[in-house]
N, C-alpha and C positions, 0 to 999 in steps of 0.2 A: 436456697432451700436444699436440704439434704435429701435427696430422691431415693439414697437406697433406707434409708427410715421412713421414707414414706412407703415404699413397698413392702417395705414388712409391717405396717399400720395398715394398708389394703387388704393384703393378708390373713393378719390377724384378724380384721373387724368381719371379712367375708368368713372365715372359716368359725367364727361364733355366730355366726348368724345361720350356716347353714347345721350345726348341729343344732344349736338349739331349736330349729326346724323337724328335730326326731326324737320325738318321746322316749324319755327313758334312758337315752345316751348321756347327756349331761346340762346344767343351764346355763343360760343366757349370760351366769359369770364367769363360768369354765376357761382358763385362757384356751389359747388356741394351741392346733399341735407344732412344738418348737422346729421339728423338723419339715413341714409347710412353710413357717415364716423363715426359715433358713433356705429350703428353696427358693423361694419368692425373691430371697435378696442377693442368692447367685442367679436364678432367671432375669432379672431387673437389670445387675452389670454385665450379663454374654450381652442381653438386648441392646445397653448402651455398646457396648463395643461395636457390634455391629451395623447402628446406627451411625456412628461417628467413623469408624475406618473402614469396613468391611466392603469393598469391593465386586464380591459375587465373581469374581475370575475377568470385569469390565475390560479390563484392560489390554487382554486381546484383540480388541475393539476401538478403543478409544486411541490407545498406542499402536499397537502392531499395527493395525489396519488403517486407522483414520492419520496415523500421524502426528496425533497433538501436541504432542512432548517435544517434537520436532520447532514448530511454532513458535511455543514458550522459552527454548534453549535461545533459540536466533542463530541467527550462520557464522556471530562470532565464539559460540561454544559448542559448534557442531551442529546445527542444527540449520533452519531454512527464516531468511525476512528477519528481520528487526531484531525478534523477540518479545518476549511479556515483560517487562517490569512491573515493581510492586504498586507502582502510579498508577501502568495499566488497568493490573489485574485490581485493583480497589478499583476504579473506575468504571469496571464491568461488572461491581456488584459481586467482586470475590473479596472475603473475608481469612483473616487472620485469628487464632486463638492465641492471645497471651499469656496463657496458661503454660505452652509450651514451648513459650519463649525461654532462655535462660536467661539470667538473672542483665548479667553485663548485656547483652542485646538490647535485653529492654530500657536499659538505660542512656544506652546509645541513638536508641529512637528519641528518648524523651529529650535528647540534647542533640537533633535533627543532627547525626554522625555518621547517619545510614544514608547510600544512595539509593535511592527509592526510585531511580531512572535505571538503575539496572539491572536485565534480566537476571545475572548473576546471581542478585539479591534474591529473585523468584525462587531459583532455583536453590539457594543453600535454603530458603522460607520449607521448600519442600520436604528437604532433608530431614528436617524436623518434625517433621509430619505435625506443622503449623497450618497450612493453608485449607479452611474448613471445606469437607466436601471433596478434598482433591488428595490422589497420594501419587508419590512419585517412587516407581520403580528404576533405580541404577546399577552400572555399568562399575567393574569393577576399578572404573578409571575415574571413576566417582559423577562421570555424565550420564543423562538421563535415559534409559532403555525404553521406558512406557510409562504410561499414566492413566490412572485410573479412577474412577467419581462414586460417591456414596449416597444416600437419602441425604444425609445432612445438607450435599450443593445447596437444592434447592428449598428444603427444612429445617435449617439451621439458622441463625443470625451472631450478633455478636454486639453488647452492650457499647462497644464505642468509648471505654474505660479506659485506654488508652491514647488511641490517636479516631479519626473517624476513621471505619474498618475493621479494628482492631482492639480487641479486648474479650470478655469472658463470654462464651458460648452460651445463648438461649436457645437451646434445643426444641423444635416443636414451631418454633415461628416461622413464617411464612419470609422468605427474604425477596421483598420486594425493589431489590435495588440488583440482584441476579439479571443477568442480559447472558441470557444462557444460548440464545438465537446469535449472538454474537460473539461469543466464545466457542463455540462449536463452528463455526464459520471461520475460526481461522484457520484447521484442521488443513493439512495441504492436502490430503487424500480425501475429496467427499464421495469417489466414486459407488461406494457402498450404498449410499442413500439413493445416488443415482441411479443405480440398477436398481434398486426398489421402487422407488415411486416412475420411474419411465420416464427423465427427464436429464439433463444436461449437470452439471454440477454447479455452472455458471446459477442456472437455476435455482436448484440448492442453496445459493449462499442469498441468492436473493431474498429467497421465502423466510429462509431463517434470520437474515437482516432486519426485516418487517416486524420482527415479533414484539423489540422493546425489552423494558426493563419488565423482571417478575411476571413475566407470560411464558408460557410454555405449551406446546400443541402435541398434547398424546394421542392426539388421535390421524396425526398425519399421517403417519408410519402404516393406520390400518383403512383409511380410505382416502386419502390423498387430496381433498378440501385444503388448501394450502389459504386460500382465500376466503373472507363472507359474501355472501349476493352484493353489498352496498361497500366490498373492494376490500373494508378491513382486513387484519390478519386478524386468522382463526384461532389464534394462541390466545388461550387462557390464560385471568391470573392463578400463581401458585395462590393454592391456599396452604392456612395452618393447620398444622400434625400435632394440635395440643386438644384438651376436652374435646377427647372423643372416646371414654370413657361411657358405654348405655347407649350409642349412637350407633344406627343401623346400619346405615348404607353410608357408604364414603364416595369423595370427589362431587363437583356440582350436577352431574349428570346423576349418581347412585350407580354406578359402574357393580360395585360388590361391597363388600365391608374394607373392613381396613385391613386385614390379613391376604384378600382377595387381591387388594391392590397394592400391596405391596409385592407380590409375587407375578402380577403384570409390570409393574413397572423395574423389578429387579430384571426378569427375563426379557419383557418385548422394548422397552426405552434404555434400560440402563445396560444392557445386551451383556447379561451375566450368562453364566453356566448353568442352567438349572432344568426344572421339569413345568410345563405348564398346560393349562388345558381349559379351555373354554370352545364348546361347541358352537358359540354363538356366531363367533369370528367366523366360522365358514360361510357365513352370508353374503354372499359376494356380492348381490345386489347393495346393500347397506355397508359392505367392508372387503369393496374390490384388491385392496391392497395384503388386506391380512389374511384374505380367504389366498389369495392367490400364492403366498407367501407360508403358507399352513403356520401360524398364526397360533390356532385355536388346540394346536396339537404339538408342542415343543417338547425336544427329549431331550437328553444329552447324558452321556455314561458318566460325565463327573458333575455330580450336582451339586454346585457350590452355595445353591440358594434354599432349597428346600428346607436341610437339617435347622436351618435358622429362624425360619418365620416365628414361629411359636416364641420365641427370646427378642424378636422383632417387635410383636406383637402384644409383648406384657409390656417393653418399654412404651413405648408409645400410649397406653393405653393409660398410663400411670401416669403421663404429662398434663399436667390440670394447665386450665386455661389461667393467665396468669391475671392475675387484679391490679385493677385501674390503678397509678397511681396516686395520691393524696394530691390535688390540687388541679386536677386536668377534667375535671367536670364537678357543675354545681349539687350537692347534697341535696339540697330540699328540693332544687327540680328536679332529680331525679326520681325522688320517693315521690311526687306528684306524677312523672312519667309513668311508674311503676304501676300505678291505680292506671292511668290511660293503656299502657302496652297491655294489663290482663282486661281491662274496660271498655271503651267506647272503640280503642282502636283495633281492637278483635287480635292482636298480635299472638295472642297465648294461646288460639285457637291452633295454629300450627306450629310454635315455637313453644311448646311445652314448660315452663320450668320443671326440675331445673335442669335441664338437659338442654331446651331452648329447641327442639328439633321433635317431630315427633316420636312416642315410643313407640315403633312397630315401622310400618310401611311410609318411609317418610319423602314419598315421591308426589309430584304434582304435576299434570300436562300443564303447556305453555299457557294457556289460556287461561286458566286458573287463576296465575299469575300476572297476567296480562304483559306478555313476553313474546317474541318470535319465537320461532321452532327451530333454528338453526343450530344451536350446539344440542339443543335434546335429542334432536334426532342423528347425533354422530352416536348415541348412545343406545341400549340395547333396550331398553324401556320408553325411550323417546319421551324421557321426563327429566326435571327440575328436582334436583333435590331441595329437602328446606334444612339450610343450612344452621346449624347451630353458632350461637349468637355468643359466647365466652370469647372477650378475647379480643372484642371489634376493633377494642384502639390500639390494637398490634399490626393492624395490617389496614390503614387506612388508606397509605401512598400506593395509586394507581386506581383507586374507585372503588364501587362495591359494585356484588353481582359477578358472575361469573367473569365477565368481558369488563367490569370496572367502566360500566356505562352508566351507570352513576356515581359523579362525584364524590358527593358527601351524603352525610347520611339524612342529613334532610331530604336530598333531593328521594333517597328512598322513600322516606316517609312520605312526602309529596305524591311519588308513583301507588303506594297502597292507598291514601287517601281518595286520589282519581280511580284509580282502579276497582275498588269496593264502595266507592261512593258514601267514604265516610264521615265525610261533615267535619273534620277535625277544626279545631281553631287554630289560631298562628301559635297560639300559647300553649293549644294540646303538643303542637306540632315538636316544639322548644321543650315543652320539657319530656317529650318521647326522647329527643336525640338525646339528652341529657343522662336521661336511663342507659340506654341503648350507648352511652360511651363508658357509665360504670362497670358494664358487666364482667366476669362474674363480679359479686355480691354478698 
């Protein structure tokens, strides 16, 4: 798909729709003004940039302080332990762009020419600013000084068009094969974490151990739940950064919107440079760690994050959820589903089409749901979001539901059924999932 013609098509269709909303200016055939849709389509590429390299100044943090570039080098290119290789780092769920491979490289792959055991590898992989999510800052001796992480890390994937790992970037997807608890654990400095949450760094590595593949715990950092009541980790799965386009509240909890949260997660997880402010965070009862740590109140005189959201904010917005492909669920149960998801099985009551979430206030207490209260209440509303449904069989590996406490998507369907007392048939049931795997539509 070409995305910057689709932002100028966004564009265009919104800005005829909003004049033709004032009498007298012009109609509903009037194109739009060329200089909006020329906008649109350098807002669209800063956003992608941004998306994909922009670091927000992380790397003070990640490098300088935490170390990690240290890690990845290994102590035979200067650095400390083994090192990463690109075996590794595919194995923890880091991804390659082939895009930004050159030519003979890529050929060298395809005729297995490449050692993929060595960190070396990692490191020239950097150079390229191929490894998605990840940029490496160097030494004029051409070894690694720091390193720095992007939204992409954990919102990006990679079609596997090459090798598995590696190949053309899908922006927007959830990368469920990220062991991001695991790659930040090999940082030889976690003492930063340590002095934050009042614990040991042994510790540290533990918790972050625990998490798994495509989990990630933002809320550690602001109340310090490293664990559930019933001993699991607290890490969430990533969700996906695509259709969310008319959609209110973002993250499973409804934290803020999606500009909201990009601006916590560039300044309080990705520990960029920027300005932020939420009063909520001072609750120290509800967010010991963040209230304690002023949190809710971040400055800093070079603000690498702010001037950006907005270019942030159009990208992402302009990522449509991508469609099922041809052959991965049945048609006519589907379009039977369809009748059941808006019919007997009440799904449309909270899942809108076609947005699939609701328009406006699209939060729900636990109960509602028929869910515990444990991740709602690390949140500031002490709710569920209802999460919009484009997309589902992008992100299937590790379950559904926040904690991917359920498998598959029957077993959801299963849980609403008990839960609202629906009566469904095994055959309602079958061809819900069926729908529920075409979306979007």
């Amino acid at each position: 798909m070409n995305y910057r013609n689709l932002a100028i098509v966004f564009v265009v269709a919104s800005a005829g729709i909003g004049l033709f909303a004032l009498p007298g200016l012009t109609s509903s055939k009037s194109p739009a003004d060329p200089a909006s849709a020329a906008s649109a389509a350098q807002e669209f590429e800063q956003g992608q940039r941004v998306f994909r390299f922009d670091t927000f100044g992380d790397q003070s943090f990640w490098g300088d302080a935490l170390k990690l570039h240290q890690a990845i080098e290994g102590s035979k290119l200067g650095g400390v332990g083994p090192g990463v290789s690109p075996n590794t780092a595919l194995a923890v769920g880091l991804k390659v762009d082939a895009d930004a491979l050159p030519a003979s490289l890529v050929e060298e792959l395809k005729n297995g020419q490449v050692n993929l055991n060595d960190p070396a590898v990692t490191v020239a992989l950097l150079k390229l600013n191929s490894v998605v999510g990840v940029t490496g800052f160097f030494k004029p001796d051409g070894t690694l000084k720091s390193v720095g992480i992007q939204c992409a890390l954990c919102h990006s994937t990679v079609d596997n068009s090459l090798a598995p790992g590696i190949g053309h970037r899908l922006d927007g997807w959830a990368n469920r094969d990220l062991n991001v608890g695991q790659i930040v654990a090999l940082a030889p400095n976690l003492q930063p974490f340590a002095d934050l949450l009042g614990v040991d760094q042994a510790t540290v590595r533990t918790v972050l151990q625990s998490w798994g593949p495509g989990h990630f715990d933002a809320e550690l950092a602001l109340d310090g739940k490293a664990f559930r009541p019933d001993g699991k980790t607290s890490a969430v799965l990533i969700p996906p950064a695509f259709g969310l386009a008319g959609v209110n509240l973002h993250t499973w909890t409804g934290w803020g919107s999606v500009t909201y949260w990009n601006a916590f997660v560039a300044n309080l997880e990705m520990h960029g440079k920027g300005n932020f402010f939420d009063p909520r965070l001072d609750n120290a009862d509800q967010f010991p760690v963040a209230a304690k740590a002023g949190f809710g109140h971040v400055t800093s005189s070079t603000d690498l994050i702010t001037p950006k959201l907005a270019a942030l904010h159009f990208y992402q917005l302009a990522l449509p959820a991508p469609s099922a492909p041809a052959g991965t669920f049945d048609r006519e149960a589907a379009r039977r589903g369809q009748k059941i998801f808006n019919g007997t099985a009440k799904c449309a009551t909270c899942h809108v089409p076609p947005l699939y979430t609701e328009p406006g206030w699209n939060l729900h207490a636990p109960s509602e749901v028929c869910v515990d209260n444990f991740q709602a209440d690390r949140s500031p509303d002490r709710r569920y979001r209802t999460s919009p449904l484009g997309g589902l069989w992008t992100h299937t590996k590790g379950g559904f539901y926040h904690d991917g406490r359920f498998g598959t998507l029957a077993d959801v369907v299963n849980h609403y059924d008990s839960c609202f007392s629906l009566g469904l048939t095994d055959q309602n049931k079958t061809d819900l999932v069926e729908f529920l795997k075409s979306l979007p539509r």
